[in-house]
Steps between C-alpha positions, in 0.01 A plus 500: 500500500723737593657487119211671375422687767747755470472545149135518460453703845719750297322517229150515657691791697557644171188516365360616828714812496375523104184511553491710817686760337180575244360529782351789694760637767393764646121648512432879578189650642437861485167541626364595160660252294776173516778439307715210486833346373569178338863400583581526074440867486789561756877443466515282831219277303687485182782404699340210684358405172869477363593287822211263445630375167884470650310301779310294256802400266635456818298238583467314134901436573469381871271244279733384273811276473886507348521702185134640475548639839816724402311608216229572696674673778726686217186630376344623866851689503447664166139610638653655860743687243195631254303593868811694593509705173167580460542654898778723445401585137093538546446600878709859525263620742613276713769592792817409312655348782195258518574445100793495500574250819265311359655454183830444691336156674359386214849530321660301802250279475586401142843530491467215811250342310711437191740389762292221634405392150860507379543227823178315331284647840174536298278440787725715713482794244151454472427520864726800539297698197188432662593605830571803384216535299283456813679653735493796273131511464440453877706793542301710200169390699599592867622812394190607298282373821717718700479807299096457442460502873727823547289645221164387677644658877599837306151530321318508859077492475508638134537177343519150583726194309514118509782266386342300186524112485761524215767635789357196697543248279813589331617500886408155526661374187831640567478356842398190379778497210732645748438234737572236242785638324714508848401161511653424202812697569509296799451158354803568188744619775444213693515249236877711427572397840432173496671432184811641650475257789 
């Protein structure tokens, strides 16, 4: 069980955080009139949109064997690199340090990932994508939560705001991916270990 566990807990993580992120995130009320967000029509959503698919690819190698695995994680590596362009080359209005350190992680993370696969590690580089994939989308999700709830103390009584169930459940998904992934991080350093023995 715990074979396809990983994988497929990943990739139901993955489409978890998809879906959630077309989502509404946040809902507004006025008094005369509500407004709300879908997670797509922000950067943060876009960007756990872009996570989603590293997670998912993610997942389709943690499924796979030998050859088709490298290939597979090879390809998860060339999607973290496309993510980390279309950040620092579409999203200006972002901070730049928040670009720009992003774009720095994602770079170590391929550079470490070629690594792995150059040592045949395809589960390993899978696992490592992922997690960052996740982890990045948990942090994307915590931090708009945060800043919606600054925004709802500042307004006072004049308006009032709720957190949408596409925050929720691409919360849930990268916990559930994260959760998973770390397990298989785990599981291919241990089998290192006790090859060495």
């Amino acid at each position: 069980m715990g074979n396809l566990a990983k994988p497929l807990g990943v990739i139901v993580g993955a489409i978890l955080v998809f879906r959630g992120s077309y989502l509404t995130w946040v809902s507004v009320d006025v008094g005369f009139a509500t407004f709300s967000t879908t997670g797509t029509e922000t950067t943060d959503g876009e960007l756990t949109l872009a996570a989603a698919r590293v997670m998912f690819v993610a997942g389709l190698a943690l499924l796979l064997r030998g050859r088709a695995q490298l290939a597979v994680a090879f390809v998860g590596l060339v999607v973290a690199g496309h993510a980390a362009v279309v950040l620092v080359t579409d999203y200006s209005d972002m901070p730049g340090l928040q670009v720009w350190s992003t774009a720095v992680l994602v770079a170590a993370v391929i550079v470490g990932g070629l690594v792995l696969l150059a040592r045949n590690r395809g589960e390993l580089t899978a696992a490592l994508v992922g997690f960052v994939a996740a982890g990045y989308a948990a942090i994307v999700l915590v931090n708009d939560y945060m800043d919606v709830r600054q925004r709802i103390a500042e307004s006072g009584d004049q308006a009032s705001a709720t957190v949408g169930l596409g925050v929720w459940l691409t919360g849930i998904g990268s916990l559930i991916a994260l959760g998973m992934l770390i397990w298989a991080i785990w599981s291919a350093m241990r089998t290192d270990q006790e090859a060495l023995v």
